[in-house]
Each structure stands twice: as C-alpha cells, then as structure tokens.
C-alpha positions in Angstrom: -17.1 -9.6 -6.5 -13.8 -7.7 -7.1 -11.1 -9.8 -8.7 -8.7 -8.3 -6.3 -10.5 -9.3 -3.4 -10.9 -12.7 -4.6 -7.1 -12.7 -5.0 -5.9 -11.8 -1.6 -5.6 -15.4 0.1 -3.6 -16.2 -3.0 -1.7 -12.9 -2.4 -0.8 -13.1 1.2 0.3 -17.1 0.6 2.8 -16.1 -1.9 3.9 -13.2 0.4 4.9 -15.5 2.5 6.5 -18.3 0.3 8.4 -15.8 -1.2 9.3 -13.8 2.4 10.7 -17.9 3.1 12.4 -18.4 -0.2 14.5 -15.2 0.3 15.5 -15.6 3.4 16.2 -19.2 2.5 18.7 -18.4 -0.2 22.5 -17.9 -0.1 23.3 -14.3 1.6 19.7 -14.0 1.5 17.9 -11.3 3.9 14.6 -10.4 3.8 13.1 -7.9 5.9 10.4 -9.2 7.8 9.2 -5.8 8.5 9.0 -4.3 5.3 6.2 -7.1 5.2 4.5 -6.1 8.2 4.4 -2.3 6.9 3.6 -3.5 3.5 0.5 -6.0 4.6 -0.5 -2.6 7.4 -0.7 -0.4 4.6 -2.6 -2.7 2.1 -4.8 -3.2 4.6 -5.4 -0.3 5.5 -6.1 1.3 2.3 -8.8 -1.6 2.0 -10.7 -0.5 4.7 -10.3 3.0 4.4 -11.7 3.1 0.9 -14.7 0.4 1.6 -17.0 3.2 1.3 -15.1 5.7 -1.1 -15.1 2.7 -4.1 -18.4 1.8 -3.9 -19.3 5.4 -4.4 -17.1 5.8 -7.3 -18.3 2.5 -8.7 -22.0 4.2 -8.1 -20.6 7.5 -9.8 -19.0 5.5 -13.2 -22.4 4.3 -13.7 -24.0 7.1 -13.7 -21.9 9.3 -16.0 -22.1 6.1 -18.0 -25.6 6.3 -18.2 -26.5 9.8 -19.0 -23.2 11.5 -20.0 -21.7 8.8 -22.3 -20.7 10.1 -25.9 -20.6 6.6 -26.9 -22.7 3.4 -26.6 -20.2 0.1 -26.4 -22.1 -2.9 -26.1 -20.4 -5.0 -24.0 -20.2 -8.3 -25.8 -18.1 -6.8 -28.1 -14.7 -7.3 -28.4 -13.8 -3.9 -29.7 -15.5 -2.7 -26.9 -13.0 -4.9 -25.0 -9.9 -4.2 -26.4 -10.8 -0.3 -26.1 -11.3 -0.5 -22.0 -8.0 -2.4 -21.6 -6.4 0.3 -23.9 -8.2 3.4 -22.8 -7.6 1.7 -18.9 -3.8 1.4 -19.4 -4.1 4.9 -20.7 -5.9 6.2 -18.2 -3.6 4.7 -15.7 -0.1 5.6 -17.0 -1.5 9.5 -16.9 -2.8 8.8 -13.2 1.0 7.9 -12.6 2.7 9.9 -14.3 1.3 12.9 -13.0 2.2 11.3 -9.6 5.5 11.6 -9.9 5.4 15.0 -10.9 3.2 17.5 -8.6 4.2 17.2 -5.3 0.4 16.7 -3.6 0.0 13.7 -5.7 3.6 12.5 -4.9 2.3 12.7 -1.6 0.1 10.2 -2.2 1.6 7.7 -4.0 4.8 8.2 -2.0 3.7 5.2 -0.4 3.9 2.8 -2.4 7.4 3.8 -2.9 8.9 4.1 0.3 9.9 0.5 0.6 13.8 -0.4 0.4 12.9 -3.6 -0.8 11.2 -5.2 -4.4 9.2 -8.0 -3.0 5.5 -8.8 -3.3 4.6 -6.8 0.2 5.7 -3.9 -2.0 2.3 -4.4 -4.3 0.2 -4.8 -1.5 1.7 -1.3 0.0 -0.6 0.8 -1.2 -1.8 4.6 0.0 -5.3 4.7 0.9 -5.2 8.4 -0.5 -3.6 7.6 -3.9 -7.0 5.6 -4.5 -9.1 8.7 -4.1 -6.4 10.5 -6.7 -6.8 7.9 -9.6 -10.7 7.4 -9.7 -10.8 11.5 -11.0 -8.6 9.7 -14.4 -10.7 6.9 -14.5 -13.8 8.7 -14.5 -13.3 9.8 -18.5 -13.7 6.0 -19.4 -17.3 6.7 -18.2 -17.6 9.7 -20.7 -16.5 7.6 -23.6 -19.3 4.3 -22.9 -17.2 2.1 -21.6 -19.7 -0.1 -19.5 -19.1 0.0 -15.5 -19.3 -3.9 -15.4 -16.5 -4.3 -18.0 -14.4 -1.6 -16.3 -14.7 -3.5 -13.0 -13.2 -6.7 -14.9 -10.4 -4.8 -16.3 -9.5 -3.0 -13.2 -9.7 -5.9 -11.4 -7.7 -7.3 -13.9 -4.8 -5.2 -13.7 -4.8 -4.8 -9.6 -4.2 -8.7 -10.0 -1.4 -8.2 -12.6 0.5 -5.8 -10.4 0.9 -7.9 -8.3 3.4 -10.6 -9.7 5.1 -7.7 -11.3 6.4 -6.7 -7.8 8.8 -9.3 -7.1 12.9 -10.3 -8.2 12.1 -14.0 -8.3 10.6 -14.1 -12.0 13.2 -13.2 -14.5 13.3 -11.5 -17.9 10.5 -12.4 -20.2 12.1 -12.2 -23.4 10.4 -11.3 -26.1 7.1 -9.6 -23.8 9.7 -7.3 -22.4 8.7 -5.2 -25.9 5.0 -5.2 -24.8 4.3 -5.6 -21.8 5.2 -3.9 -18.4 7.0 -6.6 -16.9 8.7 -7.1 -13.8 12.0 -7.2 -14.9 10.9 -3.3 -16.2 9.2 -2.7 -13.1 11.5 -3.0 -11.2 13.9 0.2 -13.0 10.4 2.5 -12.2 11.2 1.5 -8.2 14.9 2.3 -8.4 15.7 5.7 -6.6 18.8 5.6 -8.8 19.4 9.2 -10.9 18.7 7.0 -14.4 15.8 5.2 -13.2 13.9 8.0 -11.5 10.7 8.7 -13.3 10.7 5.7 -15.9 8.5 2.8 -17.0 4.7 3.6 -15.7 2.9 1.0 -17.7 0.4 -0.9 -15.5 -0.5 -3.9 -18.6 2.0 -2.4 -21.3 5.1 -0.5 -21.8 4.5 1.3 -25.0 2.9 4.2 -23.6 6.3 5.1 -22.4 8.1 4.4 -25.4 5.3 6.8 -26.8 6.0 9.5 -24.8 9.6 9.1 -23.7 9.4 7.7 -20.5 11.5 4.1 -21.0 14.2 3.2 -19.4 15.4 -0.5 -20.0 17.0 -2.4 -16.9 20.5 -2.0 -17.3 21.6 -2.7 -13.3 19.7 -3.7 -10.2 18.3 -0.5 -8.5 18.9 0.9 -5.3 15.3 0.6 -4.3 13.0 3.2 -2.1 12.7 7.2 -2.3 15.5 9.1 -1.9 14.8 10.7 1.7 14.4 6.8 3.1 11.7 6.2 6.0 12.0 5.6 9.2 9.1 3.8 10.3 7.0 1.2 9.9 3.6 2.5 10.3 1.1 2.5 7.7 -0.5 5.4 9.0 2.8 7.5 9.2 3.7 6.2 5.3 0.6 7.8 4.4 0.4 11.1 6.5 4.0 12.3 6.5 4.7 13.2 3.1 1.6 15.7 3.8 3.1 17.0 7.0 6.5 17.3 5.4 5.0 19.8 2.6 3.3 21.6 5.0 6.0 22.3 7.0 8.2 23.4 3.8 5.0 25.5 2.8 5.1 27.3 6.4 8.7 28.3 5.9 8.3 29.8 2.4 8.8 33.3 2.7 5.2 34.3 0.8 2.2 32.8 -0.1 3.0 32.3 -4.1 6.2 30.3 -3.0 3.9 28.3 -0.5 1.6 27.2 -3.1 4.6 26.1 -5.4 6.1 23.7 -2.7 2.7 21.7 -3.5 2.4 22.0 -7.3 6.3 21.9 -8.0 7.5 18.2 -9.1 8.9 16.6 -6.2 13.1 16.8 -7.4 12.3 20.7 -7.2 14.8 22.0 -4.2 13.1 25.5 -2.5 15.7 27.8 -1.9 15.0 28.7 1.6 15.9 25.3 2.7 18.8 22.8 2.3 19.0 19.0 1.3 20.5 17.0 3.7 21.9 13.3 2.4 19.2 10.7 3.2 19.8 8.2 5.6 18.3 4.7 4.1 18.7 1.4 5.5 15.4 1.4 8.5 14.2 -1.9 10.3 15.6 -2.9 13.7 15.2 -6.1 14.5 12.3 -7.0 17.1 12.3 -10.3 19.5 10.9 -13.6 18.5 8.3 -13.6 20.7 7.2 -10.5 19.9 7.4 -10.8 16.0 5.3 -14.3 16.3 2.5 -12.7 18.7 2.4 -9.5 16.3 2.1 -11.6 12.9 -0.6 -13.6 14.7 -2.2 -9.9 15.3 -1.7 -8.9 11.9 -3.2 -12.1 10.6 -6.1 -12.1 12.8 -6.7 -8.5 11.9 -6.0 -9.2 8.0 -8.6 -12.0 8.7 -11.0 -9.6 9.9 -10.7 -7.5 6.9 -11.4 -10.3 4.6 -14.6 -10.6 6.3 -15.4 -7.2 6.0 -14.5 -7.2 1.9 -15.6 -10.8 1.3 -19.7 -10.0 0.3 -22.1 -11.3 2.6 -19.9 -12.9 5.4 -20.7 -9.8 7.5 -23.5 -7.8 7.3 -24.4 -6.2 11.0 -23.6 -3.0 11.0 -22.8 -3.3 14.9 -20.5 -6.2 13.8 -18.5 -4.3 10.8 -18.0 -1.0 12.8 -16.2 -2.9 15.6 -14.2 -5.2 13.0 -13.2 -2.1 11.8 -11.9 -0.7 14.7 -10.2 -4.1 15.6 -8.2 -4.0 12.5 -7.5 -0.3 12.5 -6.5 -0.3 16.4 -4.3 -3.6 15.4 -2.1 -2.0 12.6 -1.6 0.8 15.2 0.2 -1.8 17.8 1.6 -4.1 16.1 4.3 -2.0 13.6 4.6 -0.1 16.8 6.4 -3.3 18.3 8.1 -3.4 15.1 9.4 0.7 15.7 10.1 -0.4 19.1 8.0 2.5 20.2 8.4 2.6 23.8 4.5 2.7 24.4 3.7 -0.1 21.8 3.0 -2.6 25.7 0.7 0.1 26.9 -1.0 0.6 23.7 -1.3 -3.5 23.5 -3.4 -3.4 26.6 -5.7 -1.3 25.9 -5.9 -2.8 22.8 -6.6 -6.4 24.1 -9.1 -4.9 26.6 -10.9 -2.9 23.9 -11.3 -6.1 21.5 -12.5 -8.0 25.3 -15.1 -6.0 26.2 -16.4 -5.1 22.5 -16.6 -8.9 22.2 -18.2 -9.4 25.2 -20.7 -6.3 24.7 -21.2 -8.0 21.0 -22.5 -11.4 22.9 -24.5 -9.5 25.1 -26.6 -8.2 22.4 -26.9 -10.9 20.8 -24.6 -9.7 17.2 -22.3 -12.5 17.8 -21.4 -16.1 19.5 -19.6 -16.5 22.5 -17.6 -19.2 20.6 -16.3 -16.8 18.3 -15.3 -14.4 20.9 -13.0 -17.3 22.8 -11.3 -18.6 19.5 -10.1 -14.9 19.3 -9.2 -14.5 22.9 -7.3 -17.9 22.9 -5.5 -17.2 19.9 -4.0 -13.9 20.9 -2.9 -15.9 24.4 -1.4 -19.1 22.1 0.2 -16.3 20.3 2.5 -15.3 23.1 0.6 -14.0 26.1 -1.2 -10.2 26.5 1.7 -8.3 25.6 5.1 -9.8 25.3 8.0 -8.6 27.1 11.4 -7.3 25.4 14.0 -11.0 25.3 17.3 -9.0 23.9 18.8 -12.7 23.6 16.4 -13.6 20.6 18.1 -10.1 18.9 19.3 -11.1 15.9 21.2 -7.9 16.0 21.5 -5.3 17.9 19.8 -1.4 16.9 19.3 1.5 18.8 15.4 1.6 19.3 13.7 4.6 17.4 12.0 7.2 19.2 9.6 8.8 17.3 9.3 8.2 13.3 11.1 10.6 11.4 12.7 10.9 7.9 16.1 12.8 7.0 15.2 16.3 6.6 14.9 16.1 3.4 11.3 16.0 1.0 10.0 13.4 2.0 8.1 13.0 -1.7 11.6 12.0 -3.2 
C-alpha cells in the first residue's frame, strides 16, 4: 500500500487541529473554506487518478524491465541513496518547468491558488499536474531504479510535503542548508515579485542553490497567484486556468501568437490584451448550519474515498462506481454552499435523492446492507436536515454572494 494513502487519517486529523489552533490564537483567522477547497481538491485528484497511477506504476515496471541501462539491486544502499537523489532531481525539473510554460502552469496552478499556508494547502492538489510529473519520473525507470523502491521514495516524499505546508513549525536551523524546509517553502508560495519562482526542492534545497533558483525567507509572503480565485470549487481550480488560455489563444491575432500564449512562461503579458490589478481576498462567509451539514458531507464523501483507496475494503465494481459518483457529486454541492451559488439547494436534492435510490437499488441487488445504507441516510439528516436553509443571523460577516466563479481578468496561471 502507498505511504500516502496510509497517511491520510493522520493528515486530515492534523488539518483539523491545526484549522482549531489558528483560529484559536490571538487575531487568529483561518479560513474554513480554503479547507473545504483544499480537502475537495485532494480528493478529487485521488479519485481522478485511481486508474491513471496504477497504469503508470504498471508502465515504470516495464521500462524497468526491458529498457533499464542499469541493474540496481535493491538491497543496496547506493541504490538507495541514488533513487532519493535521482527522485529529488527528477522532481525539482517536473516543477520547475511548471512554473515556466504556461500549459503546465495550468496544471499546477492549483496547488497555488490558495491565499493561505496551512496544511489544506498540501492536500490541494490538481488532478492534471499528476499526469504532467509521471512523464519526469519515468527516466528513473531508464536508469534501473527498481519500481518497488521508487514507490517507497515517492511515497516518501508525498508524506514529507506535507508538514512542509504549514506556519506552525519554525526555522530549523542548521537543516535549513539541506533540506527544503517549511520555513523555505513557504518563500516558493509567496506571490511576492522576490519570491516568485524560488525554492522547488521537494526533500532538499541544493538543487536550487545549484542552479540559481534560492531565495532565503526574508519576510512573510503574500501568499496565492497573482490573479487571486474566486471560488471554491475543485473542479473550477482545476479547469479554469485552461479555459483562461484558451480564451487569450482565441484572441491572438494568428495562429503562431496562439500557440505562444501556451508555451510562453506564465509572467509573459500578450500584447493584444491588458492586465488588470488582481482582486485577492475570496471566501464569504456561509451559515452555521450550513457549514456543519456540508463538513459532515465532505467527511462522509472523504470517507468514501478512503474506502475506495484503502486495498481490499471495496472491491464490487457496482459498489466503487457509485462511491465514486457519491464523492464526485458531493464536492460538486458542498463548495457550492460555500460559493453561495444560488442553485447549490437544488443541486443538494438531487444529490440526496441520487445517493437514496443508488443505495436502495445497491440493497436490492444484493451489493450492499441495508444497515449501511441507513447509517448514511441518518447521518446526513443528524447533520442538519436535507438541505439547510440560508440563517443570515449565524453570518459572521456580511459578503455579497458570488454569482458565477470568476477571476480578475487577468492570466489566471500567475
């Protein structure tokens, strides 16, 4: 089993004990939100890639098989050492060069977009970004480094990158020279003009001390991309930094100018349109009610993902399809509540009568218990009824509601 997915309870528990220790301390604010997005878009990059990483596991072995230049045993500590190296390697050129051509910006955009430094920011992940960094792991393969050490190692470092996403552990003193820490994370999440492009390093930070891309952490950074987002949804995060180059590709005046709006690093301004300033600072507050019946969603839905990961637990194909499109449908409705999308109710319903009659159908048929199916049901009704209605009076603030999700009209890749 993957390290990572043997890490997410631990994950999502910290989440939260950290979400409580921020907004626990003094002039503390956290945005509840930003976890919400954060958990959406982890998840669905899980489920999205189920598939896609067991064929690229299935792919490593094979070029490791018959293509290999080398043979590296793997009891061998060289052999070791070289995969975390050549890893670490692999991955600082797999970022790097996503911060530099704007389709693969588009990508990773994702993981960027949050305003926030918290650990919901390592769990916000794009689903596509995963398809963009198996094509630089795939050398590691060439050179003999055996599949089952690379899936330790890459394990490995999914779980370190974690705890480097957070302000709560401090400077590290003397590691700060070695490794990528968080303290040094944090300057590669700053939007600020001398932070932008700097510190890469998954494990270690000498790769950019090697090739000039260090930057030590002088101030706290403003964090995010420089257009700012203006939703929640993880399925918005990963779609419109695609639909904003398209739409600066139609506009180009010929087709050599199209093609540069998606190779051109993502600072580059085309001169047929204008920046506008960004417009940061997203996340309207929702109702009580309506945030504890949506985190209940979320959790059930993050619960139903485990499953799906977790080997063994489910194996019905009947059974994974329609956990699948529980979840899926789930992270659709619930940061909708959280946009305060004026269909989010409507959505809700159908929703909750979906997940009803699947469950029912599932009983039926004989792919699951009854008893299963009313835990669920009586969960979502403890949680807050069907669909809860708007209470303005448990507003901590008041916001204008959003009507559709939408960035300033600027690239969205910056």
């Amino acid at each position: 089993m993957s390290p990572l997915v043997l890490a997410i309870p631990l994950f999502l528990v910290l989440a939260a004990v950290e979400a409580a220790a921020a907004s626990r301390r003094a002039g503390g604010r956290y945005k509840l939100g930003d976890l919400v997005s954060g958990l959406a878009c982890g998840t669905l990059d899980q489920i999205v890639n189920l598939s896609i990483s067991a064929g690229f596991i299935t792919l490593y072995a094979v070029l490791e098989a018959h293509a290999a230049v080398l043979d590296l045993p793997a009891t061998s500590w060289i052999t070791w050492v070289a995969a975390v190296l050549l890893h670490d390697l692999a991955y600082y050129l797999f970022h790097r060069a996503s911060h530099r051509v704007n389709v693969l910006w588009a990508a990773h955009a994702v993981h960027h977009q949050s305003e926030d430094y918290t650990f919901a920011v390592s769990l916000r992940q794009g689903a596509i970004a995963t398809w963009v960094s198996y094509a630089f792991y795939l050398p590691l393969a060439l050179l003999g480094i055996p599949v089952e050490l690379f899936v330790i190692v890459h394990g490995a470092y999914q779980v370190y990158q974690f705890f480097v996403h957070t302000r709560f552990i401090p400077s590290l003193g003397p590691l700060e020279h070695l490794l990528a820490t968080p303290v040094l994370h944090r300057v590669h999440h700053g939007r600020d003009a001398d932070y932008l492009d700097m510190n890469y390093g998954g494990f270690f930070i000498f790769w950019d001390k090697l090739f000039g891309t260090f930057a030590p952490y002088t101030h706290e950074p403003d964090y995010g991309v420089t257009a700012g987002i203006r939703s929640w949804s993880p399925y918005w995060a990963n779609l419109h930094p695609y639909a904003e180059l398209a739409r600066r590709a139609r506009r180009a005046p010929d087709r050599r100018a199209a093609l540069e709006v998606w190779i051109r690093p993502p600072e580059w301004e085309p001169p047929w349109e204008t920046r506008d300033a960004p417009t940061p600072g997203y996340g309207q507050p929702v109702p009580r009610a309506t945030a504890v019946y949506s985190l209940v969603q979320l959790g059930i839905a993050l619960a139903a993902s485990l499953a799906l990961l977790w080997p063994g637990v489910v194996t019905a194909g009947v059974v994974r399809f329609a956990l699948v499109v529980l979840v899926l449908s789930t992270l659709v409705t619930v940061t909708a509540y959280w946009d305060h999308r004026a269909w989010a109710r409507r959505a809700e319903a159908v929703r909750l009568g979906m997940l009803i009659g699947g469950g029912v159908a599932l009983v039926l048929f004989g792919a699951t218990t009854a008893d299963i199916l009313a835990a669920v049901v009586a969960v979502c009704a403890l949680s807050g009824g069907a669909v809860p209605a708007s209470s303005p009076s448990l507003l901590t603030s008041t916001s204008t509601p959003a009507s559709s999700p939408s960035y300033s009209n600027v690239p969205a890749t910056r």
